[in-house]
C-alpha positions in Angstrom: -45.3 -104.9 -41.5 -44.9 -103.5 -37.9 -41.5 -103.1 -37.0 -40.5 -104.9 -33.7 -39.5 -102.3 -30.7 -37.4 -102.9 -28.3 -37.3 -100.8 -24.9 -34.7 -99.7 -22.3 -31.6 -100.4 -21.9 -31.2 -104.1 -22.9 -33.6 -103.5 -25.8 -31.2 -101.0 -27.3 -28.1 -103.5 -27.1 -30.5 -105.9 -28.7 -31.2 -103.0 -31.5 -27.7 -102.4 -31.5 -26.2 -105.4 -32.3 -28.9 -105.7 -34.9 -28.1 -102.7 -37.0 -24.1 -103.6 -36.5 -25.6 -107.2 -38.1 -27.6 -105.4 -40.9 -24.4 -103.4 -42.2 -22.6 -100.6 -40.8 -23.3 -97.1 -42.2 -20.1 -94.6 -42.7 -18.9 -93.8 -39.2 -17.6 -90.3 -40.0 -20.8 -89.5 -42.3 -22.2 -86.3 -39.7 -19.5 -86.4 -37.2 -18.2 -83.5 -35.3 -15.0 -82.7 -36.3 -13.4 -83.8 -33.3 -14.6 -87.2 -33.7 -12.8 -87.7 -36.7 -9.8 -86.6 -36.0 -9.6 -88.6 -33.2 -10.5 -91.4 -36.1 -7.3 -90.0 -38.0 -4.9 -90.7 -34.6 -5.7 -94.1 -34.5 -8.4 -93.6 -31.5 -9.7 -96.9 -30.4 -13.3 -97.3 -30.7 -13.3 -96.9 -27.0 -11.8 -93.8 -26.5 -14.3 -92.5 -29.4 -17.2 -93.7 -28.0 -15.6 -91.7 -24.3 -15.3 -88.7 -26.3 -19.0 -88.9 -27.3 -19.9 -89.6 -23.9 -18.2 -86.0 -22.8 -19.3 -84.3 -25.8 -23.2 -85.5 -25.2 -23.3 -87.4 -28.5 -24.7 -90.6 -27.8 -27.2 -91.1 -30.6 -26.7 -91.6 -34.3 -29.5 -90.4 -36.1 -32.9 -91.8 -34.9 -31.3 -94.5 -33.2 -29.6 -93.8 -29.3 -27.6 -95.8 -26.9 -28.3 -95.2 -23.6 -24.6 -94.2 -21.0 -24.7 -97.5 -19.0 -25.0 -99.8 -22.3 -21.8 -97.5 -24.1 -19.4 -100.4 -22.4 -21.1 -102.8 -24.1 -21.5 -101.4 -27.3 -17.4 -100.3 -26.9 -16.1 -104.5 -25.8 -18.6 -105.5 -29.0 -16.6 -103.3 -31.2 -13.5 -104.9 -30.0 -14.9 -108.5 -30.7 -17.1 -108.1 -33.0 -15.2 -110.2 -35.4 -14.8 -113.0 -33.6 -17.2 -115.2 -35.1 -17.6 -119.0 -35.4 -19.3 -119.7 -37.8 -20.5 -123.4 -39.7 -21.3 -124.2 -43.5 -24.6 -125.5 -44.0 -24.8 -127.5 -47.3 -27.3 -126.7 -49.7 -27.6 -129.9 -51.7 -27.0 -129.3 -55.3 -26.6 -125.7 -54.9 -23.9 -123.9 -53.2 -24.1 -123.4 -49.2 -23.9 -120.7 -46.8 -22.6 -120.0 -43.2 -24.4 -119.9 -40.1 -23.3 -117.6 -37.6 -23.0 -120.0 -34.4 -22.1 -117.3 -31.9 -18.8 -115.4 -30.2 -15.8 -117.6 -30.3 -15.3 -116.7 -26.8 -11.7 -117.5 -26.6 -10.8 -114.9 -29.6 -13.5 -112.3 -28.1 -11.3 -112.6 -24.5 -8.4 -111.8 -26.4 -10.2 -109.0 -28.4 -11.4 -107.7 -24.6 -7.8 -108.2 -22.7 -6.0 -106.4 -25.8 -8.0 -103.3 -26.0 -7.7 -102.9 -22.3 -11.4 -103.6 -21.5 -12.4 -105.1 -18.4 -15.1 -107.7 -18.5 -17.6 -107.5 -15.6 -20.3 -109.9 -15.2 -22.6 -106.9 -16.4 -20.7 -106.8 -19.6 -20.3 -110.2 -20.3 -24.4 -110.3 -20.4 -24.4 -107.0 -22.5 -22.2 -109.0 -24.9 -24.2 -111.9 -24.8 -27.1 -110.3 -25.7 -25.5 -108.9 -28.4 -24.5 -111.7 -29.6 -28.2 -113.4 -29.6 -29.2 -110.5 -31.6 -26.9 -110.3 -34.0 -27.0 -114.3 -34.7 -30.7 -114.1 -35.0 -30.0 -111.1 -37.9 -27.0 -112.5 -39.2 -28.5 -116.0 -39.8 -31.7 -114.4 -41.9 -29.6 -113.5 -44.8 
C-alpha cells in the first residue's frame, strides 16, 4: 500500500494533525535536556515549541514541521481536546463516537487562555487540522 504524501506547508499540518490523531508518542523520548526541563517548570506547549524554534529543533524523527506552521501546531495543542463528538448506534452491538469537529466555543477559550492570538492564517491552520484529524479519528 503506497502511503499518501502530503507536501509543503499545509500538507505537513495535514500530517500533523494526523499523527497527533493516530496516538502521541512520549514527548520527552530523545529530547535535549533543556526541553525537558522546561517540561518539569510547567512550560506551556508554546513556549516549548519557541524553545525548539531557537534551539533549531523543529523535526521529530523523520517527520518535520516547517517555522511558519509552528503557530499552528502550538494553538492545536492548546485545543486539541476540544472535541464534539456524536454516538452512532450500532444496532445490537454496542456503538461508537464520531468525531464531528472543534467545538469552536471551547477551542476559543483554549486559544484566549494560553495567550494565543488567532489570526485568520491560524484559524485556517486549525481548520485544516481539524479536517485531518476527523478524517483519522473517524477510521477507528
Amino acid at each position: 500500500m503506497f502511503r499518501r504524501h502530503h507536501g509543503g506547508p499545509k500538507g505537513k499540518l495535514i500530517e500533523a494533525a494526523q499523527r497527533w490523531a493516530r496516538g502521541k508518542p512520549s514527548r520527552a523520548e530523545g529530547e535535549p535536556e533543556a526541553i525537558k526541563d522546561l517540561r518539569r517548570l510547567g512550560a506551556t506547549e508554546a513556549e516549548i515549541a519557541e524553545a525548539k524554534r531557537r534551539l533549531g529543533l523543529l523535526s521529530t524523527g523523520d517527520f518535520g514541521i516547517y517555522p511558519e506552521n509552528w503557530p499552528a501546531v502550538c494553538a492545536w495543542s492548546a485545543v486539541c481536546t476540544q472535541w464534539r463528538t456524536g454516538a452512532i448506534s450500532g444496532g445490537l452491538g454496542p456503538g461508537r463516537f464520531l468525531y464531528l469537529g472543534l467545538d469552536y466555543a471551547g477551542a476559543r477559550a483554549g486559544l484566549d487562555g494560553a495567550g494565543i492570538d488567532v489570526t485568520p492564517e491560524l484559524w485556517a491552520g486549525l481548520q485544516l487540522m481539524e479536517g485531518a484529524a476527523i478524517e483519522e479519528l473517524n477510521r477507528r
